[in-house]
Legacy VTK file of the C-alpha trace (Angstrom):
# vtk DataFile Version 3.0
C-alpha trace
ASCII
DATASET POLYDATA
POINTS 426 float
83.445 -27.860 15.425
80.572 -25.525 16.570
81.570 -22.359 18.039
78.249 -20.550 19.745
78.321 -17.057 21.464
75.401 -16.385 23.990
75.410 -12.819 25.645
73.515 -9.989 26.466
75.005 -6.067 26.649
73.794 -3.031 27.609
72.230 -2.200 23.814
69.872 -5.137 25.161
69.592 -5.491 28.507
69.054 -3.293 31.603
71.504 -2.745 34.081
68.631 -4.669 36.417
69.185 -7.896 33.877
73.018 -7.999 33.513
73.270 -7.510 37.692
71.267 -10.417 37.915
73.528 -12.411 34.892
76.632 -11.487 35.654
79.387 -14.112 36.833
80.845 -11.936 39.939
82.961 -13.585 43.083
83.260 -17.616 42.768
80.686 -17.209 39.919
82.945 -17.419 36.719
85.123 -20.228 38.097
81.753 -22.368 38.920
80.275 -21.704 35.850
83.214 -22.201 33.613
84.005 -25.746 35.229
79.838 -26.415 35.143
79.418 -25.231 31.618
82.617 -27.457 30.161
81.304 -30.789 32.346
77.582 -30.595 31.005
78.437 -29.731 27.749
81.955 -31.254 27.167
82.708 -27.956 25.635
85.616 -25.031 25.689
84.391 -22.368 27.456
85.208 -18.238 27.979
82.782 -15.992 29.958
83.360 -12.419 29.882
81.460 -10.659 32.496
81.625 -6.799 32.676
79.517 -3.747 33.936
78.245 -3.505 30.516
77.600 -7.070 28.850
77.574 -10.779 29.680
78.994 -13.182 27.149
79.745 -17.153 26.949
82.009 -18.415 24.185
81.748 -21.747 23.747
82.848 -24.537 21.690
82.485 -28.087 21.116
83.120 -30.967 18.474
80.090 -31.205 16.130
79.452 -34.398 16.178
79.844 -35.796 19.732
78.111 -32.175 21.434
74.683 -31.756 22.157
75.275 -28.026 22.719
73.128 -25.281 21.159
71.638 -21.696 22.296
68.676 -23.236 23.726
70.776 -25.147 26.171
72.976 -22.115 26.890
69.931 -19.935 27.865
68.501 -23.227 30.364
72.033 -22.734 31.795
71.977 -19.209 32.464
68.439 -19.493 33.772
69.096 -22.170 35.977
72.610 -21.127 36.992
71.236 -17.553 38.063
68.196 -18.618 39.261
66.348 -16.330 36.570
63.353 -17.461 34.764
64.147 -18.193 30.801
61.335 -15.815 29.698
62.582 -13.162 31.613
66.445 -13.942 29.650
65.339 -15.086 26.374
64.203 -11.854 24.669
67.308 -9.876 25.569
69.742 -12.333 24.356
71.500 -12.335 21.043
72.963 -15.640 19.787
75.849 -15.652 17.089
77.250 -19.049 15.913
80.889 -20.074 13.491
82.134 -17.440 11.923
79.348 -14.606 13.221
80.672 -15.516 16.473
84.421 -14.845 15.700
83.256 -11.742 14.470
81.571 -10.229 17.214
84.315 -11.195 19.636
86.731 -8.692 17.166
84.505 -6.193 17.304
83.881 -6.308 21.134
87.852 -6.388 21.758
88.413 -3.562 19.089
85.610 -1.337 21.126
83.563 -1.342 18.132
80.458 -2.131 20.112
81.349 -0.539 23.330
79.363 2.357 24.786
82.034 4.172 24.377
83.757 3.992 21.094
87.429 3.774 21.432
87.593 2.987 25.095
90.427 0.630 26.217
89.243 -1.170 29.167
87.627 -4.137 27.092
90.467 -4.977 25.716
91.483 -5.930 29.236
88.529 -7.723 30.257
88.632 -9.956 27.402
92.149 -10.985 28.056
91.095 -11.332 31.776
88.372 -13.503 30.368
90.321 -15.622 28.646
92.867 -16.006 31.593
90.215 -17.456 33.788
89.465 -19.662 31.087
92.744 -20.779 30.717
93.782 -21.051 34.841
90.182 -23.190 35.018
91.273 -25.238 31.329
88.422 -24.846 29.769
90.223 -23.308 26.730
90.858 -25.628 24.224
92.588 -25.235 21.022
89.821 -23.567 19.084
89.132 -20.771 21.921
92.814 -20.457 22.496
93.676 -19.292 18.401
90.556 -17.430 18.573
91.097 -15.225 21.972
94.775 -15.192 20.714
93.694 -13.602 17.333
91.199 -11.345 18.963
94.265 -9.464 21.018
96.198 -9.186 17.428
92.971 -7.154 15.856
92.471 -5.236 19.336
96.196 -3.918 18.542
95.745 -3.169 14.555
92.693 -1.374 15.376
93.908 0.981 18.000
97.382 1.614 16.249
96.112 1.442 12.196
93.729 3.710 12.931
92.489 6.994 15.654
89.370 5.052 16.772
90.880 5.368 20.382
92.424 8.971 19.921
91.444 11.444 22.858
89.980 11.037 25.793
86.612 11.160 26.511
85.905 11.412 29.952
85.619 14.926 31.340
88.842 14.600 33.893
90.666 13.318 31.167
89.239 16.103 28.590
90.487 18.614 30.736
94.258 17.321 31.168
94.638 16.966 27.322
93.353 20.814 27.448
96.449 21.545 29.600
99.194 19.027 27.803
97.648 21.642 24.625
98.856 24.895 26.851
101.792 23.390 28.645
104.725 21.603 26.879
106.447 20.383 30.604
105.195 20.235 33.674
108.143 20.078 36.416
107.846 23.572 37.209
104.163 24.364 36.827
102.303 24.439 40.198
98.771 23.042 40.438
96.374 24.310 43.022
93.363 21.877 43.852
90.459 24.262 45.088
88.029 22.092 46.927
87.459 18.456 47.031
84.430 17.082 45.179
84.538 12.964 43.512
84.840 14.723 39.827
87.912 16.748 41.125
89.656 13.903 42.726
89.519 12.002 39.279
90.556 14.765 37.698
93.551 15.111 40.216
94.763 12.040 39.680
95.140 12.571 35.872
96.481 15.654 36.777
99.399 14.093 38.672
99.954 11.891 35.846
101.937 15.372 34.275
104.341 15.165 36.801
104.392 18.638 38.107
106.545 20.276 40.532
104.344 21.214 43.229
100.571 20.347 44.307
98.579 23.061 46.880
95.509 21.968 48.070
93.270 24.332 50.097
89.294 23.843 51.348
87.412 25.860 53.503
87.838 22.982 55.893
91.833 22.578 56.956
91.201 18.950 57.510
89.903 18.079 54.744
92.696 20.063 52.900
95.092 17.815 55.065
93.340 14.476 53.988
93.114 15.404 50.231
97.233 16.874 50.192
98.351 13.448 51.663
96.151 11.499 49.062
97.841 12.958 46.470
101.359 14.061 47.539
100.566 17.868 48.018
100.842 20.522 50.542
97.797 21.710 52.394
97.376 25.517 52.023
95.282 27.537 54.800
91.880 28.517 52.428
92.308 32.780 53.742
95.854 32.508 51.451
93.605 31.482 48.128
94.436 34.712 46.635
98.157 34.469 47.489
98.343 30.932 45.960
96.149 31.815 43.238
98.550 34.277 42.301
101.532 31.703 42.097
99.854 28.669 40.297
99.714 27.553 36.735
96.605 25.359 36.913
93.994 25.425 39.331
91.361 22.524 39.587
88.099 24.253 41.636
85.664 22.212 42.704
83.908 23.494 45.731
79.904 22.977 45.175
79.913 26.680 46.954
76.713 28.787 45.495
78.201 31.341 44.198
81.239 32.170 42.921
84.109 32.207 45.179
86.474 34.412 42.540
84.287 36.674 41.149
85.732 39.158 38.148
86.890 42.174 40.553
88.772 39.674 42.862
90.521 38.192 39.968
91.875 41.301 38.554
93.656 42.042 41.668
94.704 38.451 41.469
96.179 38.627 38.174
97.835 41.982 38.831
100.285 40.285 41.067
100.873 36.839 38.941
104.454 36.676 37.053
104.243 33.594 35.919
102.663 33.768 32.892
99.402 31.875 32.019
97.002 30.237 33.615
94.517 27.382 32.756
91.476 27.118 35.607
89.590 24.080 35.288
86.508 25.101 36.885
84.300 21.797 37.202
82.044 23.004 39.907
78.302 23.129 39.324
77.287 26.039 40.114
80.705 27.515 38.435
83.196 28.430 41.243
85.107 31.618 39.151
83.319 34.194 37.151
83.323 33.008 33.058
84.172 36.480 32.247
87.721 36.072 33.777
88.792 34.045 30.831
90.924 36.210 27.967
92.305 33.291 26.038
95.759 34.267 26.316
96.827 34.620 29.759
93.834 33.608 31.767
92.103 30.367 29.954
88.992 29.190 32.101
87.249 25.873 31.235
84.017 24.743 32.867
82.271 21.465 32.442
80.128 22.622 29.804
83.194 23.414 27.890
84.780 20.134 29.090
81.851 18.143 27.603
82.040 19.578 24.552
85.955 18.676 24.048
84.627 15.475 24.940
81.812 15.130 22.369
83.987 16.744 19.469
86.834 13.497 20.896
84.148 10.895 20.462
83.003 12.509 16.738
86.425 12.534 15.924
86.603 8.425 16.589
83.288 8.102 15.196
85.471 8.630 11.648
87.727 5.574 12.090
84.628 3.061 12.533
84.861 2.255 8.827
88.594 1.624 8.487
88.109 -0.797 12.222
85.501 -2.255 10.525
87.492 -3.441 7.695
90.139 -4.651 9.778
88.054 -6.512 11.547
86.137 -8.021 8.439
89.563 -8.803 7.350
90.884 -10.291 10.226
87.543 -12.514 11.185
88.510 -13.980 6.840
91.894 -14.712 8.057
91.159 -16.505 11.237
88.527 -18.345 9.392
90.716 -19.571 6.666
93.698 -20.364 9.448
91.152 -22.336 11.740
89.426 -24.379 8.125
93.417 -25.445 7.026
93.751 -26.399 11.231
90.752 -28.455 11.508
90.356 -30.041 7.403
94.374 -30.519 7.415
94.441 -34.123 8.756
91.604 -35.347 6.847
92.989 -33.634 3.443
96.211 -35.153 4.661
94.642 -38.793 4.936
92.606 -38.344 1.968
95.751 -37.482 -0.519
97.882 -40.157 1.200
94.528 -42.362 0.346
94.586 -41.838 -3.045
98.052 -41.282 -3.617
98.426 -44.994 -2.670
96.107 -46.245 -4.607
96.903 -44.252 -7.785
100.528 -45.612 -7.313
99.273 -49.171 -7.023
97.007 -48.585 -10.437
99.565 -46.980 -12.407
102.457 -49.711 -11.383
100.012 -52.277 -12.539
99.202 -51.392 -16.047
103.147 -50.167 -16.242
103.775 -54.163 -15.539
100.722 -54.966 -18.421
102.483 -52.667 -20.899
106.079 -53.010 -19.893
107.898 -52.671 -23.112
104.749 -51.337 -25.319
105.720 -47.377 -23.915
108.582 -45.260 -24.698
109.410 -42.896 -21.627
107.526 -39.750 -22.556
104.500 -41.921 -23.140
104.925 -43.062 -19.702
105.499 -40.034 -17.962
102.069 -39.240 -20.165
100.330 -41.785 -18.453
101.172 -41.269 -14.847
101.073 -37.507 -15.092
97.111 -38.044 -16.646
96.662 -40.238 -13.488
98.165 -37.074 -11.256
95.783 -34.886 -12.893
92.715 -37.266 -12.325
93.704 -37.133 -8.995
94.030 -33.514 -8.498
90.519 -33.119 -9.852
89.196 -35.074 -7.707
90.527 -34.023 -4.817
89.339 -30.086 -5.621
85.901 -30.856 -5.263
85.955 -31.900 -1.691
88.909 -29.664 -0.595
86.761 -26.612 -1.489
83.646 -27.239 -0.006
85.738 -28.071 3.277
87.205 -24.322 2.835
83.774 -23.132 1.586
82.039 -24.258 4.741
84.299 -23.254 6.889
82.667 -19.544 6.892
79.054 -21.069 7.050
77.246 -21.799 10.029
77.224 -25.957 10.970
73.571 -27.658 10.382
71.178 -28.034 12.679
72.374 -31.517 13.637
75.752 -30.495 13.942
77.033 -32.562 10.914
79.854 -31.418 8.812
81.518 -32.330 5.399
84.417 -33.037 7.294
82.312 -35.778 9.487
80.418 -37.170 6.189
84.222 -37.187 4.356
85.705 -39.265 7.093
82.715 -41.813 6.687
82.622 -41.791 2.831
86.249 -42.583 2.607
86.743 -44.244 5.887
89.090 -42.476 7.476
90.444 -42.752 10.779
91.074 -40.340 13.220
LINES 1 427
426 0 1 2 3 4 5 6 7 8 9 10 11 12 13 14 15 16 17 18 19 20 21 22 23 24 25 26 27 28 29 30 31 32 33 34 35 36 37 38 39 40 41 42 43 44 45 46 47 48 49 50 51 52 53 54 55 56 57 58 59 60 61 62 63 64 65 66 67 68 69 70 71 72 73 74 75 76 77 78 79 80 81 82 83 84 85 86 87 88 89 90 91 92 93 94 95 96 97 98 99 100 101 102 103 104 105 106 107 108 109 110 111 112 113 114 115 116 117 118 119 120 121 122 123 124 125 126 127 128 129 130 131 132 133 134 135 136 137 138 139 140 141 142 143 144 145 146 147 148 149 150 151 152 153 154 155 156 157 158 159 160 161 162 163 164 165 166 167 168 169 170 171 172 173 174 175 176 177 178 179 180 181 182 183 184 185 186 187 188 189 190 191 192 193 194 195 196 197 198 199 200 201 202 203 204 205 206 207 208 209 210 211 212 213 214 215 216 217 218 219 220 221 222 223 224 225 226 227 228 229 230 231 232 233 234 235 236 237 238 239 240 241 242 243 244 245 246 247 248 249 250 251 252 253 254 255 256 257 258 259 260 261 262 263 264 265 266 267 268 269 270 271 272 273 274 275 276 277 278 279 280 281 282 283 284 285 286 287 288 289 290 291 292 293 294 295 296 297 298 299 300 301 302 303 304 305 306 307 308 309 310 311 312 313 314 315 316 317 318 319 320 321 322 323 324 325 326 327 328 329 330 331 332 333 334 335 336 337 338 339 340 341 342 343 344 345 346 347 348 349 350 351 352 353 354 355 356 357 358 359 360 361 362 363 364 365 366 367 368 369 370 371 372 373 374 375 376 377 378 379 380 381 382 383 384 385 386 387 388 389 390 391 392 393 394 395 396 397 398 399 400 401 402 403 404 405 406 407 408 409 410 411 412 413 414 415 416 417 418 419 420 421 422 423 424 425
């Protein structure tokens, strides 16, 4: 069996290159059906902002497929010259190939380390695969496998601990400050793109009540639907500053809207305790030397990003551990796929020489009948056992042996010249 992996990511290509490789719309089905007629192969493409990759595999001896083909594909498919592909692809065949899919799926070669969207894509990958059938057996144990070392990566070790996006950096701030949520008030100051992420994480707490207020009432409106709030006239900011437990402010004003006096009135008239402002504007909406720590804590996105670098350090010490597990796991599915593959032929081999070891034995029994006593005959055909046991470990092993070695050139295998030197049939 040859199993060949053909991609490019964003560690080799520019976003230019994979734009102009990537299987979008009616693409993937097209090329999946395409790539399994030319080739009479299995196929998986994974396609994603970040990389393009084809599994594909074939039967050694009856394929003509190799990397060079793969890349005449691509170039032709996409209408992209070869030289401008060639030099940013990276090729991994057998058992190289099973590893880089674990590592991909575990987010061990992601931009982000620890991010959980591939894990998706790849199993969207190999659903396509599946709805067009071009998954056979050996893509369907290995895409299996690959979701069973996503999972003991991301829950045997904290490689996908944290978050590390800014919105998401600042809600784990506040699940750090704030044990419940159903009666905390948020107040969204503002509507910029970063702050409507960040909203939307934010409503993931569940709280008890949403404000929204902009200097423009409609916008307010539009924002407070979106997300199941109430709009809040912007001349009552101080009023409703007063009353909420986290504020999100992100008004791209040029100055700052709550300066240090104006918040010291503020917090003269709060009761409910503290208050986390998440102040992602740039330039800062509220003055930094409002924040005390203790009942006024005020985060900007400097401060954001560097929760978020100190989250992706933090994963950055389970890479070895993921590592192993996926060194480990590519062994295993190596090993499982060598006793799938060789198990037939060992099968017909031992049945081989069982029968003719039977048929030897029985004859010189018959020559000597009467010349043994029984423990020199159960001598005899137990020394004709072990004969046969040694000579079936020779071939046995270098089937296992080979299975974690790349196939030849001309895609021959022991397991093709063992079915000729003993004549099996298929």
């Amino acid at each position: 069996m040859i199993l060949l992996d053909v991609g490019c990511s964003f560690r080799t290509t520019t976003v230019d290159l994979r734009e102009r490789l990537a299987f979008d719309g009616d693409k993937l089905p097209r090329a999946l059906d395409e790539l399994s007629r030319r080739y009479d192969c299995e196929a998986v493409i994974l396609s994603t902002c970040n990389r393009v990759e084809l599994y594909l595999a074939a039967v050694a001896a009856a394929s003509k497929l190799t990397a060079d083909q793969v890349i005449h594909f691509l170039s032709e498919f996409h209408g992209v010259p070869p030289e401008a592909i060639q030099p940013h692809l990276y090729t991994h065949h057998h058992g190289d190939a099973v590893r880089h899919l674990f590592r991909v799926i575990a987010s061990l070669d992601s931009m982000i380390i620890g991010e959980g969207q591939i894990a998706g894509q790849v199993k969207k990958a190999y659903e396509q695969a599946q709805e067009r059938g071009t998954a056979g057996p050996l893509l369907h144990a290995l895409f299996q496998h690959a979701r069973q070392v996503a999972r003991r990566v991301r829950t045997e070790t904290g490689i996908a601990r944290g978050h590390v996006s800014v919105s998401s950096a600042a809600v784990d701030y506040v699940r750090q400050v704030f044990d419940h949520f159903g009666d905390k008030t948020i107040l969204v100051i503002g509507a910029g793109k970063m702050g409507e992420l960040t909203l939307r994480h934010l409503r993931e707490l569940r709280p008890g009540k949403i404000l929204v207020t902009n200097r423009s009432p409609e916008k307010a409106q539009t924002v407070a639907r979106g997300c199941g709030g109430e709009p809040v006239l912007w001349e009552r900011l101080d009023e409703v500053l007063a009353r909420a437990d986290i504020v999100l402010s992100t008004t791209g004003a040029p100055q700052p809207i709550v300066t240090l006096d104006r918040w010291q009135r503020i917090a003269a008239r709060r009761t409910s305790g503290t208050v986390v402002i998440l102040d992602i504007a740039v330039p800062r909406d509220f003055d930094p030397r409002i924040h005390d720590g203790d009942q006024t804590c005020l985060f900007n996105i400097d401060d954001l990003k560097r929760i978020r670098e100190a989250t992706l350090a933090d994963r950055l010490k389970h890479v070895a551990p993921a590592e192993t597990i996926v060194e480990t796991e590519t062994r295993r599915f190596l090993k499982e796929w060598a006793r799938r593959r060789n198990g037939p032929v060992i099968a017909r081999l031992t049945q081989e020489l069982e029968t003719k070891r039977e048929a030897i034995v029985r004859q010189l029994l018959a020559r000597l009948n009467g010349k043994l006593t029984e423990a020199e005959r159960s001598y005899l055909e137990g020394a004709f056992r072990l004969l046969q046991n040694q000579f079936l470990h020779g071939p046995i092993t270098a089937l296992t042996e080979e299975s974690h070695e790349v196939p030849g050139a001309g895609g021959h295998t022991l397991l093709d010249a063992m079915r000729k030197l003993f004549r099996l049939q298929e």
